[in-house]
Every structure is written in C-alpha cells, then in structure tokens.
N, C-alpha and C positions, 0 to 999 in steps of 0.2 A: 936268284942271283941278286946279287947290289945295284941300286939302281947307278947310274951313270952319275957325274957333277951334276948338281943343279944349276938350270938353265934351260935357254932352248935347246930345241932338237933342233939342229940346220939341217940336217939331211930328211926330217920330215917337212920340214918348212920348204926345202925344195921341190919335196913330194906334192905341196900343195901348190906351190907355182907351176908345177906339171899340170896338175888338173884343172885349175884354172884358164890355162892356157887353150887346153883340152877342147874345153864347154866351149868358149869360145869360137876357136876353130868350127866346132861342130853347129854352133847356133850363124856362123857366117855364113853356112853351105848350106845348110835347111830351113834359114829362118827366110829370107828375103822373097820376093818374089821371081829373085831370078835365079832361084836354084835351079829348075830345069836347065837354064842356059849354064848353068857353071857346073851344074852334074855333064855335060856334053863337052862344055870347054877342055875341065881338067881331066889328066889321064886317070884311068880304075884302080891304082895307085891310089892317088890321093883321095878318091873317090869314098874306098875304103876306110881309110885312115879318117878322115871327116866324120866318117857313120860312126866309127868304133867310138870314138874321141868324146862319145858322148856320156861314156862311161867314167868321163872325171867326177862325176858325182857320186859314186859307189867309191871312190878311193878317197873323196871327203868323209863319206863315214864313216868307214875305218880310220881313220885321222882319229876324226872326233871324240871313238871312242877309247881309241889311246889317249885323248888328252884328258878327256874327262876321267878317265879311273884313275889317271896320275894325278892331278890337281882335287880330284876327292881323297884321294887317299886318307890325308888326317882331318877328315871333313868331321866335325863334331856332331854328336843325336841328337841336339834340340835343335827344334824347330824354327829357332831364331839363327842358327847354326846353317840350316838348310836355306834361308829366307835370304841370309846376309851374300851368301855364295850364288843365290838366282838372283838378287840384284848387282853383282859383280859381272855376269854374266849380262847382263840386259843393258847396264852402261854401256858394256865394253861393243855391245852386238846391235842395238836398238838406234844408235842417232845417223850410223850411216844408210841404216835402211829405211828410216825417216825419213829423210833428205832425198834419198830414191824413191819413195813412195810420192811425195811432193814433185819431184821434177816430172813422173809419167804423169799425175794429176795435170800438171801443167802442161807436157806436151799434149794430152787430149784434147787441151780445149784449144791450144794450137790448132793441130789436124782438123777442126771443124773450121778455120778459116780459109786451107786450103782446096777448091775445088778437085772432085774425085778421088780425094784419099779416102781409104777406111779409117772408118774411127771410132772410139770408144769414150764410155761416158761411166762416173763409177758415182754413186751416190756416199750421202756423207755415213752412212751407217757400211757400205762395203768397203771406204776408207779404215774405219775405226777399226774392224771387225780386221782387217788388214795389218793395224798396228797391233794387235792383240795375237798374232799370227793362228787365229780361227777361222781364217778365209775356207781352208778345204773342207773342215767339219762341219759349219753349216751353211757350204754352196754357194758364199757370197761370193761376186766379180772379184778375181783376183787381179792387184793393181799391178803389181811384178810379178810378172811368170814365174821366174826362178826361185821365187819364196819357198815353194813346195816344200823345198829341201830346208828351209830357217824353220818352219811350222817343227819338222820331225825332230829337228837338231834340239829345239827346246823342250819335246815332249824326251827326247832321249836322257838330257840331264835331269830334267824333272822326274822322272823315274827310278834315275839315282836317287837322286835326293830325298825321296819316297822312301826307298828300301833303305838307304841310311837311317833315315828317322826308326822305318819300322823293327830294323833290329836292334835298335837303342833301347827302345821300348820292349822286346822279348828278352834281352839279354844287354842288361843296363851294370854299369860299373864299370871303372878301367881296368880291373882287370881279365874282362870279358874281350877288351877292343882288338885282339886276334881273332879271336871266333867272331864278330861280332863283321868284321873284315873277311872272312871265309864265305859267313852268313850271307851278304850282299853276292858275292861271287858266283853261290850255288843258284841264288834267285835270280842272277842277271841270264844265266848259263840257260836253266829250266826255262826261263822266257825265250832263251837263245833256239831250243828246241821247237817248241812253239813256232818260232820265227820259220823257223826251216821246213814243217812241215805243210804251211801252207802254200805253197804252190802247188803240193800233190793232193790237194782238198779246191783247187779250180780259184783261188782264192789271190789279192796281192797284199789284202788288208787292208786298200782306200787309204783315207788319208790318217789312218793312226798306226801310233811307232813299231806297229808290232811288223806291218809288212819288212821292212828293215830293218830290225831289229840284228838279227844275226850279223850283219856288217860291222853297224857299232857294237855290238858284246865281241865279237872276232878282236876289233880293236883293243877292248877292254881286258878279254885276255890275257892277250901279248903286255900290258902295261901292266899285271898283276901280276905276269911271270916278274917282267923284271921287277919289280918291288919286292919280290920273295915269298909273294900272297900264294900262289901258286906253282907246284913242281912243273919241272920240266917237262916229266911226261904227258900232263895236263895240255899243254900248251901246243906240244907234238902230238899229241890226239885231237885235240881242238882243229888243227891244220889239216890232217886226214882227214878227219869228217868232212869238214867243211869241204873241202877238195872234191872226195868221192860226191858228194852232193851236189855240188855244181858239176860233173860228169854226169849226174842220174837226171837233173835239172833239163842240162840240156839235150839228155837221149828220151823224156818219157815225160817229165812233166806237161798236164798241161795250161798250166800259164806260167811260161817263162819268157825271159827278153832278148828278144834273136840279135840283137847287140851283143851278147857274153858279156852284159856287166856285173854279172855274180865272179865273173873267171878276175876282172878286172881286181875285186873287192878281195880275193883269192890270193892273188898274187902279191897287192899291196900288203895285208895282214905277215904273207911269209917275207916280205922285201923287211919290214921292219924287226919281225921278228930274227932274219940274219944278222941286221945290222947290231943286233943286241950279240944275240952268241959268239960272233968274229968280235965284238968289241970296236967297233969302227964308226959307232953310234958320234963320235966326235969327231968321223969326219967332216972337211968344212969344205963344201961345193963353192964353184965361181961364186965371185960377188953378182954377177948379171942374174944368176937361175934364185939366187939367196933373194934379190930385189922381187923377183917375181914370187916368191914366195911370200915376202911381205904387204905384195899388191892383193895378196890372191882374196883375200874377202872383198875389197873394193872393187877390184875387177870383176869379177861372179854378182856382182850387184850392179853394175853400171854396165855391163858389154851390151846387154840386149834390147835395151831401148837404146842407147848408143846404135847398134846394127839394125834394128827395125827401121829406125829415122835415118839412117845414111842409107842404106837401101832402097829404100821406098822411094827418096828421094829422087834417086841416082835413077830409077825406074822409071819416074813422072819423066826424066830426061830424054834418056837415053832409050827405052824398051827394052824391047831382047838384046839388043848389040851385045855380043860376046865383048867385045874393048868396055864398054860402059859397064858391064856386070866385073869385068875383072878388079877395074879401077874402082868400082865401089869398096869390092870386096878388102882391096889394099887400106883403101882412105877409111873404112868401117872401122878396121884392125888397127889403126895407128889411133884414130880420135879414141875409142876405146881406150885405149894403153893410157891415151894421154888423159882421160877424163878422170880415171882410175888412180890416175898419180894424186889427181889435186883432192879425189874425196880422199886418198888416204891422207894427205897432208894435212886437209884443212876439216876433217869432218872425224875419220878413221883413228888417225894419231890422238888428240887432244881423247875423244870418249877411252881409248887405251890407260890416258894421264888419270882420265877419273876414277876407274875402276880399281886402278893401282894407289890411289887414294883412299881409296875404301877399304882397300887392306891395309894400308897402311895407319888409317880409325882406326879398327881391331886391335894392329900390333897396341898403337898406342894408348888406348884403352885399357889393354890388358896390363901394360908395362904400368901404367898408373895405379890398375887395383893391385898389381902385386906392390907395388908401396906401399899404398891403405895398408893393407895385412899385415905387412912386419910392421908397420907403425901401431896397428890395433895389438900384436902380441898374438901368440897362441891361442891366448883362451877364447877369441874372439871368431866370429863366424868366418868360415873361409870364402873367400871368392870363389863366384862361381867358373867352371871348368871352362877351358875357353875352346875355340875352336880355331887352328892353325890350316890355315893356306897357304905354304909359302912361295905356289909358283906362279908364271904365267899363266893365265886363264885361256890361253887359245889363239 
C-alpha cells in the first residue's frame, strides 16, 4: 500500500504517550518503599493495572521499529550514509539522557548527605560507559535504570544500518535499490526468527538486541507493508505467528514474562497495523493524550529518579502511613509530569532543532553539488549519490 502524507503519525505518538504514562504508573507502585502499603491501600483493580502497566516498554519497541524502517527507507549504502543517520539519531536521543545521567550523578552524592538513605556511588568510567549506552554489556553500575531499553533501541538501528550497508555491498547499483529494500527485509525477518525462538532454548538474550528483536522487526514489518516493501499477506502472516507465539510463550515456554508483555507488543504491532488498512492513520487524538505523547521520551527519562527521590523522601516522613504513601504517590506523578515538561522544553526540544539541522546540511549540501554538476557540464564527473531522509527521526 501507499504510504500515508508525510509527517508524523499522531495516533502512534499517542501510542507512545500511552506508554509512557504506563512505565510510570507501574515504577510508582513498585518502585518506592512503600509499595507494600499501597499494594494493600489500592483496590486489585488497580493493583493489576499497575503490574501490567509495565509492559509500556514492549509497545516502545514496536514503535521503534515502525519508525525506524520508515525513516530508513531511502536510507543510502555508504557508509557515510549509515554514519550521518546514527549521528541524527544520537543528537536527537543523546543530550537529554545526558542531562539525566548528570542529575542521578548529582542526586547520589545528595543522598550521602542524608542520614539513613540508601545510596549509590557510580565511578567516572561507569558514567562514560553509561554515555556510550555499554552499561548492560560489560556490567557496569547502571546510572538510569531505564536506559536498558536506549542500550537496545541503539543496537536495534545500528543493525539496520548494518544490513543497509551490507546489501549495498552484495547488490550495489540503483537499479538494484528494490531488491536491495526486499534484501534488508528478509534479513531483519530471519533475525526476527531467531528473536522468537529463544525463549523455547531457556534463554532472553541478556542485554543484546536479539532477546527483542521480534518486537522491533514486528514494528518494521507493518512499516514495510505500508511502503509497498512488503505484500499484505506478509504482514497478515507476520501477525499469526507472532500471535500463536505469544499463545505457545505463555502455555509452555520456559523463560517467559508473567506480565504478558509479548501480548502487549502483539497487540500494539496489529493496533497500527489496522490503523493503516482502515486508513485512519490521520486520525488526530486530543490535543492533551497528542501532549503526552510529545513528553513521552522525557518522561521515560526523568519519572524514576523523580519517584525514587519523592518516595524515599515521603518515607523518611511519614513510614508506612497509608495517607503518606498515597500523597507521595500523587506529588511523585505530578513533579514527574512537571520535570518532564521542562527537560522537553529546554533539553529535548532544542537537541530535536539540531538533528533537523543535520538534515537539513545534507539537503543542502546536495542541492549545492547538484549545481556544481550542471555548472561542470556532462562530460564532467557526477556527484556522488546522495542519501535522502526526509522524515522525523523519532
């Protein structure tokens, strides 16, 4: 099928304010010390809903990998091609999780001035190792918990960006660049396999991309269908498996996540996949869930030191009191929101401006050699082939 106008997706950007919200929820209720008293407070109800909630991060991935196969799509094979789009990516991803990395750096050495808190201490090589996001690979003190999932997110494109090169190189020319577009496809898919089979091998993969893999290629899919890379039936097959799988996951495998965040990842993959076949991909959600969606990287970055620190806080006060855990629980969830506004404003926004700058060197780069060229004439060497990004990066 034809992809949609170019622009954002609102209704997946709402999908991501959903998840966001999610993690959240779910790191309020389990993170603090006073989860026992607020697992007794709130009703089994919400009790549930909290636990599940924590599967917003399986619907980032499939996100991801819908965004990532649409913004590679005319991703160019050289290697300067792949280089230019992973630094696109790391403007756009890298100063707000700097800034995060720095504030828990700084809250640590806080908490050592407080009597009886717990506290942590990260050295300057578990920092670096942190900015590099290698903390899971080799063991170092993670500074942000939640990074787990930025470590994967970058080995996931850098994989693309891998198999893009390598099929340049097996099948080089433009007029290869469908097959060459197929070629990535089959390799992300066969890795997709891979992905799925271990859990029935005792296994979740640790911290390289392959344990989740199948989430983002799910995502990747559905974003190749709509491009036209990929028939329909593809994609409706892709959906079965995937499906019966997370069925076999959770009657028989055994390392699976008694959360159901495979069903989670499941569902998301077919939510966006309808929203393409009905044609409704343009619909436009409130402006309030559309805002949360534009939070949702800042929020996923700030909420859990934000809840750690108003928690513990609240804890040092009050103890068990049910009234004191609830009210933490409220004031956690609002300074959160509120912290979240100002790193997108003032950290989030502006690294967006730069990465959109950086495409916008290339346009103009290129737009310049193609003047060179007609000015050198025919007979003269051609510029070299360029490579076009024309969308949001994420």
């Amino acid at each position: 099928m034809k992809p949609p106008p170019a622009g954002r997706f609102l209704p997946i950007d709402a999908m991501r304010g959903a998840a966001s919200v999610s993690v959240l929820l779910f790191h309020l209720f389990r993170s603090p010390p006073q989860a026992d008293v607020l697992a007794a407070t709130f009703p089994a109800f919400w009790v549930t809903v909290s636990d599940l909630a924590r599967s917003g991060v399986a619907v980032f991935f499939v996100i991801s990998g819908f965004v990532i196969a649409y913004t590679t799509r005319d991703l160019g094979t050289r290697a300067r091609d792949g280089a230019r789009f992973a630094l696109r990516r790391q403007v756009r991803l890298d100063p707000p999780y700097y800034v995060m990395i720095a504030v828990v750096v700084a809250l640590s050495g806080l908490e050592r001035l407080v009597p009886g808190l717990e506290t942590r201490s990260f050295s300057a090589g578990d920092v670096l190792l942190n900015m590099v996001y290698l903390q899971d690979i080799v063991g170092a003190e993670p500074v942000l918990a939640v990074a787990w999932t930025l470590c994967l997110e970058v080995q996931f494109y850098l994989v693309v960006v891998l198999l893009v090169w390598i099929t340049g190189r097996v099948l080089p020319g433009p007029a290869r660049t469908a097959a060459r577009g197929l070629a990535v496809s089959v390799a992300a898919i066969a890795l997709g396999v891979v992905s799925l089979a271990l859990p029935f091998l005792g296994t979740d993969g640790g911290p390289w991309f392959i344990g989740t893999w199948w989430m983002f290629c799910y995502g990747a899919v559905v974003a190749w269908f709509m491009i036209g890379r990929l028939p329909f039936a593809v994609v409706v097959a892709a959906s079965a498996v995937v499906g019966l799988w997370c069925l076999a996951v959770t009657l028989w495998a055994p390392v699976a996540d008694p959360w159901g965040s495979h069903w989670f990842a499941w569902l998301t993959g077919v939510t966006i996949l309808a929203l393409l076949v009905t044609r409704t991909m343009s619909w436009r959600p409130p402006r309030a869930v559309l805002y949360l969606g534009t939070l949702s990287y800042s929020l996923y970055l700030v909420h859990l030191p934000v809840v750690d620190t108003v928690m513990a806080g609240a804890y040092k006060v009050t103890g068990e009191s049910a009234a004191g855990a609830l009210a933490a629980y409220v004031v956690a969830g609002a300074v959160a929101f509120g912290a979240a506004a100002i790193l997108h404003r003032w950290v989030e926004t502006p690294a967006m401006h730069w990465a959109t700058r950086l495409k916008d060197v290339d346009r103009h780069t290129l737009r310049a050699a193609l003047v060179r060229t007609r000015r050198r004439g025919p007979t003269d060497s051609p510029a070299p082939e360029p490579a076009v990004v024309r969308d949001d990066d994420g």
